[in-house]
C-alpha positions in Angstrom: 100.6 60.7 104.1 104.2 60.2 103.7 107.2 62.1 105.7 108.0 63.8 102.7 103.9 65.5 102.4 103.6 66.3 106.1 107.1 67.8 106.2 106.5 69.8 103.0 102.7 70.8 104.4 104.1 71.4 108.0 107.0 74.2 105.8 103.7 75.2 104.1 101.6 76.1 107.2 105.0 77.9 108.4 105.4 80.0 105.7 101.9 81.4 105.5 101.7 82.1 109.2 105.3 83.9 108.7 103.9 86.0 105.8 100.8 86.8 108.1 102.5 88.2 111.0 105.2 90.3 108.4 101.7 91.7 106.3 100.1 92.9 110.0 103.5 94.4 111.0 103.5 96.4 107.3 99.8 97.8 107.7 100.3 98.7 111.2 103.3 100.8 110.2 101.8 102.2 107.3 98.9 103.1 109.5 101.0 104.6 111.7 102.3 106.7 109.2 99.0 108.1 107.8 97.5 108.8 111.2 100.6 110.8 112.0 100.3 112.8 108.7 96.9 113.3 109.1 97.7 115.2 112.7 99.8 116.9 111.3 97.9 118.4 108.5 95.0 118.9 110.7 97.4 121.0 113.3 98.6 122.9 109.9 95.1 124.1 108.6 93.9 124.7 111.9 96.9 127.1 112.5 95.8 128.5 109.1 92.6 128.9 109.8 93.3 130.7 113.5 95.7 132.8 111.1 93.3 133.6 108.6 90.8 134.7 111.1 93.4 137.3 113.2 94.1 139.0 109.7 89.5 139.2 108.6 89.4 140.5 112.5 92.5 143.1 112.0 91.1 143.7 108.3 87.5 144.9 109.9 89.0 147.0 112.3 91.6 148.9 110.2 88.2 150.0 108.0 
């Protein structure tokens, strides 16, 4: 193997353990992102669903 082929393998190997650690980073940020959503819409429909349950509870005892 010449200078040239390992140098240009060596820029090779480089480059796809560069791309490997900026993929990881993307996902774990995007998954960061989708759990904190996912919080937050649970917290929303549980607050709905407390709500929703006060006004059935007020409803029955106004009849």
């Amino acid at each position: 193997m010449s200078n040239k082929e390992l140098q240009e393998a060596i820029n090779r190997m480089n480059l796809e353990r560069t791309y490997k650690t900026l993929s990881t980073e993307n996902i774990s940020s995007g998954r960061d992102h989708v759990s904190t959503i996912l919080s937050t819409a649970g917290d929303v429909l549980a607050i709905g669903a407390s709500a929703a349950s006060i006004m059935v509870a007020i409803h029955k005892l106004c009849s």
